[in-house]
SEFISE-428184 format. One record per residue: residue in one letter; z, x, y of N, C-alpha, C in turn. Coordinates in steps of 0.02 Angstrom, whole numbers, padded with zeros to 5 digits, always signed. Each point is the difference from the previous one (the first is absolute). Example, Ala and Ser with C-alpha at 12.3 -4.5 7.8 and 13.67 -1.06 7.14 Angstrom:
2
A+00390+00660-00284+00000-00045+00059+00000+00045+00060
S-00036-00018+00053+00003+00042+00059+00037-00039+00055
END
This chain:
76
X-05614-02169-02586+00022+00001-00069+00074-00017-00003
X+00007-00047-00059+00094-00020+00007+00010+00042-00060
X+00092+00029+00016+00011+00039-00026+00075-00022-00037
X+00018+00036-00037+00061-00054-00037+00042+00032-00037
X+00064+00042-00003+00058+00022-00022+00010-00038-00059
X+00004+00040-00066+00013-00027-00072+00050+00086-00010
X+00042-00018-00052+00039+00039-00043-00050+00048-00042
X+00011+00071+00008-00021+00035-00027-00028-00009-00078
X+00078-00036-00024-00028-00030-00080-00057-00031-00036
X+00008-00043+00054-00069-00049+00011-00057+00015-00006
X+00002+00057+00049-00078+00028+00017-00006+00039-00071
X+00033+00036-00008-00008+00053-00054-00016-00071-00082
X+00030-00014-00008-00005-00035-00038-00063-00053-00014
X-00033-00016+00058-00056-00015+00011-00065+00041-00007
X-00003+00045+00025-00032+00071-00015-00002+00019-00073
X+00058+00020-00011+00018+00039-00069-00008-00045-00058
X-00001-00076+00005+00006-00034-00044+00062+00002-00047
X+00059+00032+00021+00057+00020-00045+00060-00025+00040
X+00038-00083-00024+00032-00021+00044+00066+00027-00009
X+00015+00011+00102+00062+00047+00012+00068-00065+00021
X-00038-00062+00005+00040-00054+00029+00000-00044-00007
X+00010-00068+00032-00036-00079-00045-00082-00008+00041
X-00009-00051-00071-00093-00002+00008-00008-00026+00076
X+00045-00049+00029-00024-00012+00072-00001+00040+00060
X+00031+00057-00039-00008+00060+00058-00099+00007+00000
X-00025+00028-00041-00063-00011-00020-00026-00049+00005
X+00002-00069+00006-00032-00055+00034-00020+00025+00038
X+00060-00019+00053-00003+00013+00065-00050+00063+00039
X-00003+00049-00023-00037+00054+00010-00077-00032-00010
X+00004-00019-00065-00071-00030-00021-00031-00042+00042
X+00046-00068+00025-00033-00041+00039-00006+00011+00083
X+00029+00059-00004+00004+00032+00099-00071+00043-00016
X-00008+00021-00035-00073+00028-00014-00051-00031-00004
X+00010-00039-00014-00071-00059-00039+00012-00052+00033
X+00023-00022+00029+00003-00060+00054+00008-00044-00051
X-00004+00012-00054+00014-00078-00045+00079-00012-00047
X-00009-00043-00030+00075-00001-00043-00041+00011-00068
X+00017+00061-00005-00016+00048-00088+00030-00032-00056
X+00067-00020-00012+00019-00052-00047-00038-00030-00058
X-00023-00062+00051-00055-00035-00065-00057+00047-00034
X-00019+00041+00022-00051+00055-00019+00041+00045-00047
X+00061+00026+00016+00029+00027-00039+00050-00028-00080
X+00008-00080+00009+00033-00034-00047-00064-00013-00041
X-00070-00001+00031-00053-00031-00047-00006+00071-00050
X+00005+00039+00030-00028+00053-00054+00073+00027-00041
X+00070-00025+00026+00034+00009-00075-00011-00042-00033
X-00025-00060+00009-00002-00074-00045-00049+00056-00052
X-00054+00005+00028-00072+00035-00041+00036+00049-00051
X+00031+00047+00031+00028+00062-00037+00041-00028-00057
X+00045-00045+00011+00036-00012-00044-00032-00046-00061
X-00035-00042+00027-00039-00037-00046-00037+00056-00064
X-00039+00068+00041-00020+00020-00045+00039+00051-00058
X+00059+00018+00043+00068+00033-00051+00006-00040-00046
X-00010-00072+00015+00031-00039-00054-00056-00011-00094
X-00051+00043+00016-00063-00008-00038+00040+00051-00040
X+00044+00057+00012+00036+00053-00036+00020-00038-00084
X+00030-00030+00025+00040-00044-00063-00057-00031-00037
X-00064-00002-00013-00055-00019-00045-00060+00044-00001
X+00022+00037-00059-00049+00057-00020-00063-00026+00017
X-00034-00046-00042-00055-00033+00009-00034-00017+00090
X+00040+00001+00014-00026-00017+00079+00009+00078+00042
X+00032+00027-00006-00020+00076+00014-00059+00019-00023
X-00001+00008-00080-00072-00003-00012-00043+00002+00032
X-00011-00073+00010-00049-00030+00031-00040+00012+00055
X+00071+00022+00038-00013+00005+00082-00023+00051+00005
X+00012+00091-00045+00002+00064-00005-00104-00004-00015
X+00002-00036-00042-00069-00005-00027-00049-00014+00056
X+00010-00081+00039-00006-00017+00061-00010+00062+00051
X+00042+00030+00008+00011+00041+00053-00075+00058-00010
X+00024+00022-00058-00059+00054-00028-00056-00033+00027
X-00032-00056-00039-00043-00004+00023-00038-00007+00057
X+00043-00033+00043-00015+00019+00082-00015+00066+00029
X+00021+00057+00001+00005+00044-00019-00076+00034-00003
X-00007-00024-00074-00062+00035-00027-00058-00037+00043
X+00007-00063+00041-00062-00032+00022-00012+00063+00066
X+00036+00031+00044+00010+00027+00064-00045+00065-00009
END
């Protein structure tokens, strides 16, 4: 097993989800874990997140989605 010295911050911050340092401290942790580069996985889902913050600013499309949502919901 390889083993790998990161800053306390890091780790905690990774864990805790409550950042103590910069986000590449947390990369780094991420991709020594996962053998992969977390990044694109992680920029796709602020693209997503933000896209859907942006539905905030049109009542009508909150609406929509709230209604949407319900009904999924009620199919389960």
């Amino acid at each position: 097993m390889t083993t790998k010295e990161f800053p306390t911050r890091d780790v905690l911050s990774t864990i805790t989800g409550i950042l103590m340092g910069p986000i590449g401290g947390v990369y780094e942790v991420l991709n020594f874990m996962t053998g992969e580069d977390v990044k694109p996985a992680i920029d796709a889902a602020r693209r997503s997140i933000a896209a859907l913050l942006n539905i905030a600013n049109d009542p009508d499309q909150v609406k929509s989605r709230v209604a949407f949502a319900a009904r999924c919901n009620e199919v389960k």
